[in-house]
C-alpha positions in Angstrom: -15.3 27.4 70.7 -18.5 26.5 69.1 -18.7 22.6 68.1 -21.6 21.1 66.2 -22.4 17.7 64.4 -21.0 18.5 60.5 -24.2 16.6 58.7 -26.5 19.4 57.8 -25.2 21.6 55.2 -27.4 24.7 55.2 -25.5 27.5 56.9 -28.8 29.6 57.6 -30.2 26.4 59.9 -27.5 27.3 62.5 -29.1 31.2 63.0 -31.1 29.9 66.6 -27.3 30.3 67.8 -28.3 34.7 67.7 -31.5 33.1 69.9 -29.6 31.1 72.3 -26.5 33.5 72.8 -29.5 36.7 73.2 -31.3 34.3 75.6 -27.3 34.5 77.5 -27.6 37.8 77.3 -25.0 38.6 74.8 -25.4 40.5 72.2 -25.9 39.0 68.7 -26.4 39.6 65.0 -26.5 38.1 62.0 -24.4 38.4 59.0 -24.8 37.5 55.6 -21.9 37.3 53.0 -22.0 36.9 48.9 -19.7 35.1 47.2 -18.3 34.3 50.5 -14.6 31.8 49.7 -14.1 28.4 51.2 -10.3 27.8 51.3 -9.5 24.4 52.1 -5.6 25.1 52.2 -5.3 27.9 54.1 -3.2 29.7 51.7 -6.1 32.8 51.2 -6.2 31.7 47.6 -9.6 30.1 46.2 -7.6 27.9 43.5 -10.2 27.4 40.0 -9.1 24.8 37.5 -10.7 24.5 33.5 -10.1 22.1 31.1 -9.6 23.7 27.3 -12.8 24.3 26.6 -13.7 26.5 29.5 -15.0 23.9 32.1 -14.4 23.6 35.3 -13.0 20.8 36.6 -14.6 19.5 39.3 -12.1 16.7 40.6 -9.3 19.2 41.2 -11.5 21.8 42.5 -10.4 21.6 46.6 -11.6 25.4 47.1 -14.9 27.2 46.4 -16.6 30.3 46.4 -20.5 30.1 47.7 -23.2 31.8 46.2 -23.7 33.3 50.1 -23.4 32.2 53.3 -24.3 33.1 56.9 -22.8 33.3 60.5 -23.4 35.2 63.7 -21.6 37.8 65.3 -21.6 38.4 69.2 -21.0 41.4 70.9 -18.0 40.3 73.6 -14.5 41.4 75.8 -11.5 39.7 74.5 -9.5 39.5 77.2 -7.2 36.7 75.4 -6.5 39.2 72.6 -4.7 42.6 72.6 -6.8 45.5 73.1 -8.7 46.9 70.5 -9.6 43.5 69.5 -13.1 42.7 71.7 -16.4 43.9 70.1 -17.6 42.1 67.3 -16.9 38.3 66.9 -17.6 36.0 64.4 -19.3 32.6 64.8 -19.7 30.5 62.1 -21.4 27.2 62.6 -21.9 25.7 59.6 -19.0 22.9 59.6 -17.1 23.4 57.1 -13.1 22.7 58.0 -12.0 20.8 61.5 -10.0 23.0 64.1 -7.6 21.5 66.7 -10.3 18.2 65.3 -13.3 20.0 65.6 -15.7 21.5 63.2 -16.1 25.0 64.6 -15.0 28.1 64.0 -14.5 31.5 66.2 -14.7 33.2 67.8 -12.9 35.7 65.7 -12.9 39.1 66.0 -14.2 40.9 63.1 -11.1 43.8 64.0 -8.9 41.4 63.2 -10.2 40.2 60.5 -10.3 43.7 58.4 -6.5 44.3 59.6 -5.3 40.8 58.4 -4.0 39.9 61.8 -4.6 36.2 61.1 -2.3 35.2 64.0 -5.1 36.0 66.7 -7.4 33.3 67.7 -9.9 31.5 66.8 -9.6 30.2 63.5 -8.7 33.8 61.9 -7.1 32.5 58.6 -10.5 31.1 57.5 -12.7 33.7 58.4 -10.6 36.2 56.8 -10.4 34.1 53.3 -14.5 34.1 53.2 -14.5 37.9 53.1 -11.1 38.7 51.6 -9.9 35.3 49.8 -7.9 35.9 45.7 -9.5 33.4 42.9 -6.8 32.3 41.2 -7.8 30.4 37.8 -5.9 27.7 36.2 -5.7 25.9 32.8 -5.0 21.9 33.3 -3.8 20.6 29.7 -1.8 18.1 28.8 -0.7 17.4 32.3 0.4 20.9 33.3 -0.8 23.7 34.9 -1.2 27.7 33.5 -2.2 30.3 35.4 -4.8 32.3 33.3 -6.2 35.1 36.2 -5.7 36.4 39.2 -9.5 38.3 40.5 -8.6 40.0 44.0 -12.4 41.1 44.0 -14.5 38.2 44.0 -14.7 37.0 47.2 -16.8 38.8 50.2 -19.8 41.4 48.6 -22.6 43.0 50.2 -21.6 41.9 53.7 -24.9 42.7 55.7 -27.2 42.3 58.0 -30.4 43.4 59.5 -30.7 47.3 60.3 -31.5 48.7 63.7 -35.5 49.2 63.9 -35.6 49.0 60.5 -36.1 45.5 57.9 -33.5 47.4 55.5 -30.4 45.6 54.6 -27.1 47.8 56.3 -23.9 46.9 54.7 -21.0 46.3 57.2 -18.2 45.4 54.9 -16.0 47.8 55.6 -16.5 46.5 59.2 -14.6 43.5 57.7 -12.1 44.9 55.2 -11.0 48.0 53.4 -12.1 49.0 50.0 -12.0 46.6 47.4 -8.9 46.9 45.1 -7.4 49.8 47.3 -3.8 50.0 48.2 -4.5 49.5 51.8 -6.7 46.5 51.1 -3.9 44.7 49.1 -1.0 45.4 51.9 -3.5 43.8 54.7 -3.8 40.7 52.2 -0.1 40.8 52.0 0.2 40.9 55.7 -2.0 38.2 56.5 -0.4 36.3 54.2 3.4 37.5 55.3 1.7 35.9 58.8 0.6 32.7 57.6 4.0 32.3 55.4 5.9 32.7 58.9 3.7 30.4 61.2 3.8 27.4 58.8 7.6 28.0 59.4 9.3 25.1 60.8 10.0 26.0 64.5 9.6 24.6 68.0 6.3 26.0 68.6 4.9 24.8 65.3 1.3 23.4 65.6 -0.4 25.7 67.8 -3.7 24.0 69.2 -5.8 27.4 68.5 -4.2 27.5 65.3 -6.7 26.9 62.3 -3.5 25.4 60.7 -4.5 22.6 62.5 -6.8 21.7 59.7 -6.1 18.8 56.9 -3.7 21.4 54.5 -2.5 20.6 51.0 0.9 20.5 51.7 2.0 19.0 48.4 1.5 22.5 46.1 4.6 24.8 45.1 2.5 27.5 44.6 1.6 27.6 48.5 1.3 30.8 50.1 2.7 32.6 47.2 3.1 36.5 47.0 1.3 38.4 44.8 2.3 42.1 43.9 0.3 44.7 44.9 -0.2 45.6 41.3 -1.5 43.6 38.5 1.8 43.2 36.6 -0.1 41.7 33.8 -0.9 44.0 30.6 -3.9 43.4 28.8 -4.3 43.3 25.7 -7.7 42.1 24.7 -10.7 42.2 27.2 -13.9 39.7 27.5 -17.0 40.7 28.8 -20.1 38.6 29.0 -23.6 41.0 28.9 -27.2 39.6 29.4 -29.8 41.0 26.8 -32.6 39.8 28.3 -33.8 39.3 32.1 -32.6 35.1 32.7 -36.1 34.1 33.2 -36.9 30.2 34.1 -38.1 28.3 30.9 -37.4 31.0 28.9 -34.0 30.9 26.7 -31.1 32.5 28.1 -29.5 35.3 25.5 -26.5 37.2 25.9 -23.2 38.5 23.9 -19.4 37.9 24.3 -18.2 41.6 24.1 -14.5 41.0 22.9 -11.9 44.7 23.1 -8.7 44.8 21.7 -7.1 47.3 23.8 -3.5 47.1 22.0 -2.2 48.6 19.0 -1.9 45.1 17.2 -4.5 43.1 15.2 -5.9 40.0 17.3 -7.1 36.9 15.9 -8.9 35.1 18.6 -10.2 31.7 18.8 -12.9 31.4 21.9 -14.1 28.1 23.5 -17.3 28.6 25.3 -19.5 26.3 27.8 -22.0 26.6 30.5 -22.8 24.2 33.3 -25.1 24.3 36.4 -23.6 25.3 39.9 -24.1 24.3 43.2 -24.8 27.1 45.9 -21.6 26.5 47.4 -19.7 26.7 44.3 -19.8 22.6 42.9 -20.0 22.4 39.0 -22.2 20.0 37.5 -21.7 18.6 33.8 -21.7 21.1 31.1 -24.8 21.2 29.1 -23.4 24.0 26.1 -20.4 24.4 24.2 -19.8 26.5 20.9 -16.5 27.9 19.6 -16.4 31.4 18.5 -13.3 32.8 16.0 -13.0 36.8 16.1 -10.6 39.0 14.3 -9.4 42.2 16.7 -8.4 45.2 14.8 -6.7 47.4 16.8 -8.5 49.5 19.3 -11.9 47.8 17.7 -14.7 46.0 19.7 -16.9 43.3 18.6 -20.0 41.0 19.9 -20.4 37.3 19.1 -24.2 36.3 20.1 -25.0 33.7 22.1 -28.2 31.3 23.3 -28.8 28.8 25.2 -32.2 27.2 25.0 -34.3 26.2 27.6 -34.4 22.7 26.1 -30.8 22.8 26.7 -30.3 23.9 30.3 -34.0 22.6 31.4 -32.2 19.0 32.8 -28.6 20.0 34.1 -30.1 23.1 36.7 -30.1 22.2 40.2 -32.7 23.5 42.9 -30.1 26.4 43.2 -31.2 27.9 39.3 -27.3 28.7 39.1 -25.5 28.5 35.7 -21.8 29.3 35.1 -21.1 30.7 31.6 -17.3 30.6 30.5 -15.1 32.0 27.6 -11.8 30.7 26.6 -9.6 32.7 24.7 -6.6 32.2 23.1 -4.8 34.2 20.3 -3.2 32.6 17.5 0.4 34.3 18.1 0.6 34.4 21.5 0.9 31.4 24.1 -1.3 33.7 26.5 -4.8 32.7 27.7 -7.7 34.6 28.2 -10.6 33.6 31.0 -14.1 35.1 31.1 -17.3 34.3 32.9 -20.1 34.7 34.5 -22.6 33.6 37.0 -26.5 33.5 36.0 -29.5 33.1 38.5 -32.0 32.0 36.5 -35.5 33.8 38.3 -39.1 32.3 38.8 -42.7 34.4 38.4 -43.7 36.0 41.5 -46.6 34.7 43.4 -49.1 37.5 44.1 -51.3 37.3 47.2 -54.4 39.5 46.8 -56.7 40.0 50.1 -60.6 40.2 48.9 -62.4 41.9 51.6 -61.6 43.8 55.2 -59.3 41.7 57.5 -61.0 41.5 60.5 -60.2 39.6 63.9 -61.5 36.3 64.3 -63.5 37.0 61.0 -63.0 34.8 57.9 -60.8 36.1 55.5 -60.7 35.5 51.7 -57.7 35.4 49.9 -56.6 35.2 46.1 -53.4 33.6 45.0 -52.0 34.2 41.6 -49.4 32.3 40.0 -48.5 31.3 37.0 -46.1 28.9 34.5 -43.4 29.9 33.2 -42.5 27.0 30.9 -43.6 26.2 27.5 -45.3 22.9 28.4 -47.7 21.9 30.7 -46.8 21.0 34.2 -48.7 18.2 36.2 -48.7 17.0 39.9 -48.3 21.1 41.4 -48.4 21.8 45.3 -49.4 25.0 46.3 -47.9 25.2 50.3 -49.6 28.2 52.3 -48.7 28.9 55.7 -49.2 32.1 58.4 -48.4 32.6 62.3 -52.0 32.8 63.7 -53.8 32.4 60.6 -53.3 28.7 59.9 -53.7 26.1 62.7 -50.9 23.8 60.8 -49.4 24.3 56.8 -51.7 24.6 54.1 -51.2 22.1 51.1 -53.3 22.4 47.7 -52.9 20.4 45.3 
C-alpha cells in the first residue's frame, strides 16, 4: 500500500505517482471524479446537517462531498483477490483517512468497487463511498435531529479520464458503478452495505489489519449503517427547484428563481427560509453572507416562482479562491411537521484571457504576442500580475506587473 506524508492537500499534486509507476512499467491512468464523497464513518452515507434557516452547520459536518477529486489507476494481477478482480486498481494518494495507521489507500480494484464487494482489500469501503456514497440531510433544532432528504445521486459524476490518442475527456463511470438510480445500482449499495453491517459484527476476527475499518469510526450514532429501501418510500407533495437566469459571472450579481410545485391535490401554504454561503472545494461551508424568507401559497397542481438576488456587494467578501457558493431553501408547510430541503451549488466564472499571435511563428525568430484581458468588477482593481509562462518559449516564468 501506498503511504505519503498527509500535509499537502491538493489531490492533483500526487499525479507523478502515473510517472513513477509508468517509469515501473506498469500501466497507469488518471482518473478524475465530481462530486466525489468523503465518508469519515464508513457507513456509505455522506451525513449533511442545517440549522432552520437553511445553513449548514459546519461543526457537526464530519462527512463531505468535494467539488472533484483525483487518483490513479494501475493496470495489475491480483493474485490476493478472487479472479475477475485484477485489471484496474485504484490509488488514491491524497491522505485523507488512516488505514491499519497509515494514510493511504489501495490498491482497490475498480471490479470490486462497481459490484459493492467492499470486503476485498485495500481500503474498498472508502473508495466505493467517493463514487457511490447516499447524502443524507439533517435538520438540528432544538437539540434534535430530523431527517429532511435522502439524494442516492450526488456522489460520483463524470468519472473520466484522458482518452487514448486523443485530449477528449472518456467517461468510465460505468467502469465504477451501474446506472444511477437503477435497480441494480441500489441492490449493490445494499450489498456493500449488508457487508460492512456484518464485518463490524462482533466476532473473533474482528479488526482485520487490511480492513479500512481500521480507521477512527463514529461509533456513537444510532443511525450507523442503516438500511435504506430500494425505493423512495417518501411521497412528495410539493417540489423545490432552484434555476439560474443569468450565466453566474464574477462581479456581476447572481439572479435566480425558487420554482415551488405542488404536486398534491391539497392547497399548500409554504413558509421558505433561504441562505447562501461560500464553499470550500472539498465541501467546507463558510459563514453565510444571504438570508431572505419567502411565504408561497400552493394551489393544487399550481407552480409558482419567488425571485431571487444576491448582489455582488454581498457575496464579494465571503468567496473563497474556489468561487463556490451554496444556495439553500428551507421549506416548511404550515399543517404539516414535514420539511422540505433544496439547493444548489454555484461556480461563480471569470473572463477568459485571449492570447492573439501577431505575426508568423518562426523557429528561433522573435515572436510577438497580444494578451487580452479584462475586469470584470464594477470598480477599479490595483496591484494586477499578469504570470506568462511556455516550455521552450520562456527561459524562466514571465511576471508583468
Amino acid at each position: 500500500m501506498l503511504s505519503l506524508d498527509p500535509g499537502s492537500p491538493a489531490c492533483w499534486c500526487f499525479l507523478c505517482l502515473s510517472a513513477v509507476m509508468r517509469c515501473l512499467g506498469i500501466p497507469t491512468r488518471v482518473i478524475t471524479n465530481f462530486d466525489s464523497g468523503h465518508d469519515t464513518d464508513g457507513n456509505l452515507i455522506i451525513d449533511e446537517y442545517y440549522d432552520n434557516t437553511g445553513r449548514i452547520l459546519e461543526n457537526m459536518k464530519k462527512d463531505t462531498v468535494w467539488n472533484f477529486h483525483v487518483w490513479n489507476e494501475c493496470w495489475m494481477v491480483r493474485k490476493d483477490l478472487p479472479p475477475g478482480y485484477g485489471g484496474w486498481q485504484v490509488l488514491d494518494a491524497t491522505p485523507q483517512e488512516t488505514s491499519n495507521g497509515l494514510y493511504c489507500c489501495g490498491p482497490a480494484s475498480v471490479k470490486a468497487i462497481k459490484e459493492g464487494e467492499v470486503d476485498l482489500n485495500y481500503d474498498t469501503p472508502f473508495a466505493f463511498s467517493m463514487v457511490n456514497a447516499d447524502c443524507m440531510s439533517w435538520l438540528v433544532y432544538g437539540g434534535k435531529e430530523q431527517k429532511l432528504h435522502r439524494d442516492t445521486a450526488t456522489v460520483g459524476n463524470f468519472i473520466s479520464t484522458k482518452s487514448i490518442q486523443s485530449d477528449e475527456r472518456d467517461d468510465v463511470t460505468e467502469s465504477y458503478k451501474y446506472e444511477e438510480g437503477s435497480l441494480q445500482e441500489r441492490q449493490v449499495f445494499l450489498k456493500a452495505l449488508q457487508k460492512l453491517k456484518t464485518e463490524r459484527a462482533p466476532g473473533p476476527h474482528q479488526g482485520d489489519s487490511n480492513s479500512f475499518s481500521s480507521a477512527p469510526r463514529r461509533q456513537d450514532s444510532s443511525r450507523s449503517l442503516d438500511t435504506p429501501s430500494l425505493r423512495p418510500s417518501d411521497v412528495i407533495q410539493v417540489s423545490l427547484k432552484f434555476e439560474l437566469l443569468d450565466p453566474p459571472n464574477m462581479g456581476q450579481d447572481i439572479n435566480f428563481v425558487l420554482l415551488a410545485v405542488n404536486l398534491s391535490p391539497q392547497f399548500k401554504d409554504l413558509k421558505l427560509n433561504l441562505s447562501a454561503q461560500s464553499l470550500l472545494h472539498d465541501g467546507s461551508p463558510l459563514a453565510p453572507f444571504w438570508q431572505d424568507v419567502a411565504f408561497i401559497t400552493l394551489f393544487p397542481e399550481e407552480e409558482k416562482t419567488y425571485p431571487c438576488k444576491i448582489l455582488y456587494s454581498q457575496y464579494s467578501q465571503y468567496l473563497s479562491t474556489d468561487k463556490l457558493i451554496r444556495i439553500s431553501a428551507l421549506g416548511e408547510e404550515k399543517s404539516s411537521p414535514e420539511k422540505i430541503l433544496v439547493n444548489k451549488i454555484i461556480t461563480l466564472t471569470f473572463p477568459r484571457i485571449m492570447i492573439n499571435v501577431l505575426g508568423v511563428a518562426s523557429v528561433n525568430q522573435p515572436l510577438t504576442v497580444q494578451v487580452v484581458f479584462s475586469n470584470p468588477l464594477s470598480e477599479p482593481v490595483e496591484d494586477c500580475v499578469l504570470t506568462l509562462e511556455g516550455s521552450g518559449l520562456f527561459k524562466k516564468q514571465q511576471r508583468v506587473l
